[in-house]
C-alpha positions as CSV (number, residue, x, y, z in Angstrom):
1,X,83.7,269.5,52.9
2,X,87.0,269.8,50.9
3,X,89.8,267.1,51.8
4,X,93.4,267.6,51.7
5,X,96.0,265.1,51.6
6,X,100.2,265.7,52.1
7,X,103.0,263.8,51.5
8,X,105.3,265.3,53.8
9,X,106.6,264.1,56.7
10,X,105.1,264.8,59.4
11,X,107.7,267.1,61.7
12,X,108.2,268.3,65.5
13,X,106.2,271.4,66.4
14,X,108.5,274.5,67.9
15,X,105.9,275.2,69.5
16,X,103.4,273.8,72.4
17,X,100.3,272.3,70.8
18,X,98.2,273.7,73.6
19,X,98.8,277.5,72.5
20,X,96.5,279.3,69.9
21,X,98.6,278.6,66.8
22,X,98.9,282.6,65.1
23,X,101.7,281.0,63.3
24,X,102.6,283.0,60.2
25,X,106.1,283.7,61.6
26,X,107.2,279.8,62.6
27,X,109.7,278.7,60.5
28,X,109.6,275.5,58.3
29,X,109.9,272.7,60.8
30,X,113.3,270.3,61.0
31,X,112.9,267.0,59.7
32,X,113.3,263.7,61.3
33,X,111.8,265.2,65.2
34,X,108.3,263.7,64.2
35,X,105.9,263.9,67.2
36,X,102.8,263.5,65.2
37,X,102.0,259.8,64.0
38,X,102.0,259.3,60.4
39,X,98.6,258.2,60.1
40,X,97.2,260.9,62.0
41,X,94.3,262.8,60.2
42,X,93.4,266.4,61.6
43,X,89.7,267.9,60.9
44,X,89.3,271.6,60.4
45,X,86.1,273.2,61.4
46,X,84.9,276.5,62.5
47,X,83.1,275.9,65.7
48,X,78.8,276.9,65.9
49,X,76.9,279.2,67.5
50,X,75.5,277.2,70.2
51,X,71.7,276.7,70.1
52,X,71.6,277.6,74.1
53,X,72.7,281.2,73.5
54,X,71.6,284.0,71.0
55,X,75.4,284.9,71.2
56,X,77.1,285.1,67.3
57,X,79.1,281.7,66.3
58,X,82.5,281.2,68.5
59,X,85.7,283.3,66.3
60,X,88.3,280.9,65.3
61,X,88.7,277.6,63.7
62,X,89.8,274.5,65.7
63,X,92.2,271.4,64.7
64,X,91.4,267.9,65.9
65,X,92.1,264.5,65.0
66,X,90.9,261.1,63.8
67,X,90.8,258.7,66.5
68,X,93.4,256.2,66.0
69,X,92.4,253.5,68.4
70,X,89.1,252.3,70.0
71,X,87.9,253.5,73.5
72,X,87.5,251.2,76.4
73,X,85.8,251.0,79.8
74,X,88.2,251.3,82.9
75,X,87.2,248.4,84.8
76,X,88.4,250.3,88.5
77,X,86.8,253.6,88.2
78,X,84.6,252.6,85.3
79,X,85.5,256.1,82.9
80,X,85.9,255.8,79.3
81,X,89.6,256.3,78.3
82,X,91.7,255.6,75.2
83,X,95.3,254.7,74.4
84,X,95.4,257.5,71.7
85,X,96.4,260.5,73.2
86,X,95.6,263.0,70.1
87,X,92.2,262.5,71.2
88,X,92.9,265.0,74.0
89,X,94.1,267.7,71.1
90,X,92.5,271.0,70.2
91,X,94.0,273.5,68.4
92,X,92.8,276.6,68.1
93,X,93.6,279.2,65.2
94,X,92.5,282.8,64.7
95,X,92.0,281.7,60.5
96,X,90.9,278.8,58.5
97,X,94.3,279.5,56.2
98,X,96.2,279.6,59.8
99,X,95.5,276.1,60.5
100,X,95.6,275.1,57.0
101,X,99.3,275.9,56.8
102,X,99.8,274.3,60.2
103,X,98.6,271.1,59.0
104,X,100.6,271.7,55.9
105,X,103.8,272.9,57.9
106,X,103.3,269.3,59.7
107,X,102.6,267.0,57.0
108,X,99.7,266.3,58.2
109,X,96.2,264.2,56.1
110,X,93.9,267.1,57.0
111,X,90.1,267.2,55.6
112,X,88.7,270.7,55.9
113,X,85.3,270.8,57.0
114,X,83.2,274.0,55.8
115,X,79.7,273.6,57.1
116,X,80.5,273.5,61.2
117,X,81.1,271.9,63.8
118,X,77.9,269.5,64.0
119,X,78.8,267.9,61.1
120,X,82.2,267.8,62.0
121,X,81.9,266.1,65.1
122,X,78.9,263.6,63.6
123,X,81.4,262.2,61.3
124,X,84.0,261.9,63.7
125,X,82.1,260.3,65.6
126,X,81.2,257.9,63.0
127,X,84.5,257.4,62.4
128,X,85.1,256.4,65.7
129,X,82.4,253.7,65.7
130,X,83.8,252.2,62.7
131,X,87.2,251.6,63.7
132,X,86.0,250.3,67.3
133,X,84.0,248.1,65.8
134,X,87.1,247.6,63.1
135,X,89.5,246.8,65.8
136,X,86.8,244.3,67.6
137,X,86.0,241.9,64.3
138,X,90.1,242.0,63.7
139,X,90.4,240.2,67.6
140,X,87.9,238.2,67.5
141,X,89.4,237.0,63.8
142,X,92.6,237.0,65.6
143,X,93.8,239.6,62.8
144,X,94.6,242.2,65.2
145,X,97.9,242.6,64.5
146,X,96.5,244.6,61.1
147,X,94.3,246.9,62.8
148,X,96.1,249.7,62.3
149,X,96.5,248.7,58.9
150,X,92.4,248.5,58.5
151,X,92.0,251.6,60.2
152,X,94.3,254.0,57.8
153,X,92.6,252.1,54.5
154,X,89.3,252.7,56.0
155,X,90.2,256.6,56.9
156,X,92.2,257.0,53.8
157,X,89.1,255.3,51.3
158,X,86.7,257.8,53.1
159,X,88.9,261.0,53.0
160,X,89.3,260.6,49.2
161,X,85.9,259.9,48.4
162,X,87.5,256.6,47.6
163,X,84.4,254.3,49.3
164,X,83.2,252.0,46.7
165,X,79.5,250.3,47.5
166,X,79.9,246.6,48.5
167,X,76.5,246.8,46.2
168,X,79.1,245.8,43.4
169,X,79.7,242.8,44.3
170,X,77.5,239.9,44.7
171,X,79.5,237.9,47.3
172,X,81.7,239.0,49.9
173,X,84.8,236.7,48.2
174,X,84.1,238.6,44.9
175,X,85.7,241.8,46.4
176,X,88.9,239.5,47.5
177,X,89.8,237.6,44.3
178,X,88.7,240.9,42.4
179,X,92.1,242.2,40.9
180,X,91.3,245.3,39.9
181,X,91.9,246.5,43.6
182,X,94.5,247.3,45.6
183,X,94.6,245.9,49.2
184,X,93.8,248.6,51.2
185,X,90.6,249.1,49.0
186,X,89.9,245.2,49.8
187,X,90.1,246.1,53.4
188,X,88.3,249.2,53.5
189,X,85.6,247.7,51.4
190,X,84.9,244.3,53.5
191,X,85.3,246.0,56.8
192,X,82.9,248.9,55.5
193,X,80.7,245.9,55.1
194,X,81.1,244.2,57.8
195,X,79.9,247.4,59.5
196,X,76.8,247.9,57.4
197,X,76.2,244.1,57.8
198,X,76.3,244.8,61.8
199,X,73.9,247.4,62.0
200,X,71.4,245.3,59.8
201,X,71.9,242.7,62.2
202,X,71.4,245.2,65.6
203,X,68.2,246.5,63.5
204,X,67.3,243.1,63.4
205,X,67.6,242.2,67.0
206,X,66.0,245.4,67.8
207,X,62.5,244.0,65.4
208,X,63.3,246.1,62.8
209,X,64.7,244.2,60.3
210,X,66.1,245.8,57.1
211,X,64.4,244.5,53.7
212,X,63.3,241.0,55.6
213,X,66.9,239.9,55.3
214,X,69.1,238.6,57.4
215,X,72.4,239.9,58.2
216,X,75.1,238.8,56.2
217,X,78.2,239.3,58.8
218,X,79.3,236.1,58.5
219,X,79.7,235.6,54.9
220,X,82.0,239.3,55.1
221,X,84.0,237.6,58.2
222,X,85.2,234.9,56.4
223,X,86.0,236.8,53.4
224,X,87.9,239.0,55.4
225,X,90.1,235.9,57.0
226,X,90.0,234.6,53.4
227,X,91.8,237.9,52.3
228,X,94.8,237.6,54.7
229,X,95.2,234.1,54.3
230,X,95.1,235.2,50.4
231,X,97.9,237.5,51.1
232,X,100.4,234.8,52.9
233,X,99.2,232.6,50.1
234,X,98.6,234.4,47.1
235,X,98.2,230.9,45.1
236,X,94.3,230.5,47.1
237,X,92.2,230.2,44.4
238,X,88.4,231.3,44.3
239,X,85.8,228.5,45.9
240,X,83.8,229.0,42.6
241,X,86.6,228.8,40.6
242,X,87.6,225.2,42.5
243,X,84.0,224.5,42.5
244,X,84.0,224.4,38.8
């Protein structure tokens, strides 16, 4: 899987997004007539051959995108629906290098996936689970107001190969008075943590606990409130550093 990051801005498409995109002939795009967000992140894949048929794998590549906020349960109808509307977007391109440059031509974060749609959609789906359970432990901490924040240094750690084992630190508060990071690391790192702390403790409720510990979800939730609290008051010193 190769990942591509831009720095342009992101611009408005001349074109509907619903069309097959044989674009070698659109123009560069005006600037300043953004429709797509700027932390919107489009996968590349080449779709399967489904394992129903004996027909050769689908032609074409597709375009999607990185969910952007969590899904929810319609209390009247009871369907699952969202509040990001690029979940709704496939693109569809005759080439990998067609939707390449479209991402390109849009300033779009892309990460190109070259092993197929199941992968694809696994970690997309992955993704998706993180930053629903992201945007969850930010309410309940009443930190909401960062999610998208979390969710772009999560996606952005992850596209770059950037994820750094909370196995380096001994303590949850390590990773916020360490200064060698920046604070998006500090927030993909905890709330990566928080995550793996979660599904130790849902293996544990489930009798299957990992290593005979117990989860440590609590310890990464305060940290967390300690690192915004840090951030309004950067003078916070560290509890072993007080201690002593």
């Amino acid at each position: 899987m190769e990942t591509r990051k831009q720095s342009t801005q992101i611009s408005n498409p001349a074109h509907p997004m619903a069309l097959q995109s044989n674009d070698n002939h659109i123009p560069a795009l005006a600037m300043g007539r953004s429709v797509f967000p700027r932390d919107a992140i489009a996968h590349i894949y080449r779709p399967s051959r489904s394992v129903m048929t004996s027909r050769p794998a689908r032609e074409g590549w597709r375009l999607v995108f990185e969910p952007r906020s969590p899904s929810f349960i319609e209390p009247l109808m009871g369907y699952t629906g969202s509040k990001d509307t690029l979940k709704q977007v496939e693109l569809r391109f005759s080439t990998k290098e067609a939707a390449i440059r479209y991402a390109q031509r849009q300033g779009l974060n892309y990460v190109l996936h070259a092993s197929g749609e199941t992968q694809a959609r696994a970690r997309l789906r992955d993704m998706r689970a993180k930053r629903d359970f992201s945007d969850e432990t930010l309410d309940r901490l009443g930190l909401l107001a960062l999610a998208d924040s979390y969710g772009y240094a999560m996606a952005h750690a992850a596209n770059q190969n950037h994820f750094q084992s909370s196995g380096n630190w001994a303590d949850p508060m390590d990773v916020v008075h360490d200064h060698r990071l920046s604070l998006p690391s500090k927030r993909s790192i905890l709330m990566n943590w928080a995550w793996n702390e979660y599904l130790v403790d849902q293996a544990t409720n489930e009798g299957m606990p990992e290593n005979g510990r117990p989860s440590r979800l609590g310890d990464v939730e305060q940290a967390l409130v300690a690192l915004e609290r840090k951030e309004l008051s950067p003078d916070i010193s560290h509890p072993k550093q007080r201690a002593a």
